[in-house]
N, C-alpha and C positions, 0 to 999 in steps of 0.2 A: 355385786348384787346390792340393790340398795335396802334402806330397813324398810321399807315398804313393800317392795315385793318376798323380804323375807317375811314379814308377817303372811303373806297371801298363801306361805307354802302350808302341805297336809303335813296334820300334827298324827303322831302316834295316838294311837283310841286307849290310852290310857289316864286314869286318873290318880293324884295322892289328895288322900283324906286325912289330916293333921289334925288327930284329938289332944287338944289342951295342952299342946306344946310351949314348954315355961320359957324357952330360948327365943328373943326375936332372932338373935344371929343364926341358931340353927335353920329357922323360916328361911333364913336370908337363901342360907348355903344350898336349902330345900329349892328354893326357887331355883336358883342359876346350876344346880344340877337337872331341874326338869327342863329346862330354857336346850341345857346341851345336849338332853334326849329328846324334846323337842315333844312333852308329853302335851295330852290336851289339857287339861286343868288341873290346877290344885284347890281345895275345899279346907279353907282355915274353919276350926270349929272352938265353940266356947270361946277361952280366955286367947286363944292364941292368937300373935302377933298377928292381923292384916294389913293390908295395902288401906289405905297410904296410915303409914307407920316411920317415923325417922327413922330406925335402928333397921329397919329393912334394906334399905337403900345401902347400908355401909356392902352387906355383905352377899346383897342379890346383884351386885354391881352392872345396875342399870337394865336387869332383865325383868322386871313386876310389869314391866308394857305387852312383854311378848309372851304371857301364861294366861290364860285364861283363869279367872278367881273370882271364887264367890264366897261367902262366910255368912256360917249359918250359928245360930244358936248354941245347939249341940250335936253331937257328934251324930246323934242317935235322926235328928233330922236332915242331916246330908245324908246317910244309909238311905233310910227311905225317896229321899227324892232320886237318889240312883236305882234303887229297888223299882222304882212306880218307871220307867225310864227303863227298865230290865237290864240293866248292867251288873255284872254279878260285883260285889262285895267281899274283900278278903282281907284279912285282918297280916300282919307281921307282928309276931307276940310269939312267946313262948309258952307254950302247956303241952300237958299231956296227950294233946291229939293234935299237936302242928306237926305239919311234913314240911321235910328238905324244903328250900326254895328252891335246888336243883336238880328235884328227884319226883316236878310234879308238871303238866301241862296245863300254861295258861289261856285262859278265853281270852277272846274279843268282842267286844272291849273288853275293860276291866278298870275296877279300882280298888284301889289299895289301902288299907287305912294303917297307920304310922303313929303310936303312942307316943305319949307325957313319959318325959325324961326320967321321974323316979319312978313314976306309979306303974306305968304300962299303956293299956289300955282298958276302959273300964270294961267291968265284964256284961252289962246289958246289953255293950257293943259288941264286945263280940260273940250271943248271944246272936244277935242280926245278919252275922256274917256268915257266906258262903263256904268256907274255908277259911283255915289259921294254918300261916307260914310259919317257917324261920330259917335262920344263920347261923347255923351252930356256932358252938363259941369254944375256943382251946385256949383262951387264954384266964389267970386267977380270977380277973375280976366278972368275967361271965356277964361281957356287953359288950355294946358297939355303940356308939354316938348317932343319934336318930337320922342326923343327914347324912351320915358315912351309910347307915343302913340304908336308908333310902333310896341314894343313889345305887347301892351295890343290888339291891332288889330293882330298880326300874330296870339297869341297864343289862340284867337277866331276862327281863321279861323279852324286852327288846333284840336280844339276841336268840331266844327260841324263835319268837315269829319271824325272824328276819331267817334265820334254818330252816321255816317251814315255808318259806317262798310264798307267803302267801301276795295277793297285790291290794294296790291300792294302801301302801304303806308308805312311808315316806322313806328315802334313799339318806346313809349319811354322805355329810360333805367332805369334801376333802380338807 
């Protein structure tokens, strides 16, 4: 298949919305895990790393062509432009009213939003949001590394809908 016509294939109707992620490398590893679920965009916000960014490149190896990307302001204006756009908005954060990521049914579309390495996510954001996720954690330090979460939360998302047969989704490769 050449990269051309891999571009033309349908992306999954999901999106990751990246507030003020201090890591370009994480961005990176963000990218070329949504590249290999094949999501439909990612939404760099604030200070976070964008395309075209050097330090992206080491570590999105060569996928920033094939993601859809826009970078907004703040975080608080990507929500809205998916809100105005009816796509529901869910946050991956820990508090006292997140459910399982494996213990909930996700819409279509949907997007995601994916916190700043120390802080979280801020809380006017997720204030805006539809729902707050999370990953439980059994291990001392009680976290996960925003791109290891990332990916572990798309490729959930990805496997309910691909169980629920619905169509007009994209097929993985071999």
């Amino acid at each position: 298949m050449s990269l051309d016509e891999y571009a033309r294939l349908p992306k999954h109707s999901l999106y990751l919305v990246l507030d003020n992620l201090r890591s370009a490398f994480n961005v990176g590893s963000i990218f070329r895990a949504a590249d290999a679920a094949r999501l439909q965009g990612i939404y760099t916000c604030g200070y976070t790393a964008h395309p075209p960014h050097p330090k992206l490149d080491k570590t999105a190896l060569g996928t920033l062509d094939y993601i859809e990307t826009r970078h907004f302001a703040t975080t608080l204006e990507a929500v809205e432009n998916l809100r105005q756009r009816e796509i529901p908005v869910w946050a991956l954060e820990t508090t006292s009213q997140s459910r399982c990521y494996t213990a909930i049914d996700y819409p279509r579309p949907l997007a995601l939003v994916v916190g700043n390495e120390a802080l979280g996510i801020d809380r006017a954001v997720l204030d805006r949001c539809d729902e707050l996720i999370e990953i439980p954690m059994y291990g001392y330090k009680n976290s996960l590394n925003v791109a290891a979460a990332s990916a572990v939360l798309a490729f959930e998302v990805l496997r309910q809908w691909q169980t629920t047969g619905a169509t007009g989704e994209p097929t993985a490769r071999a």
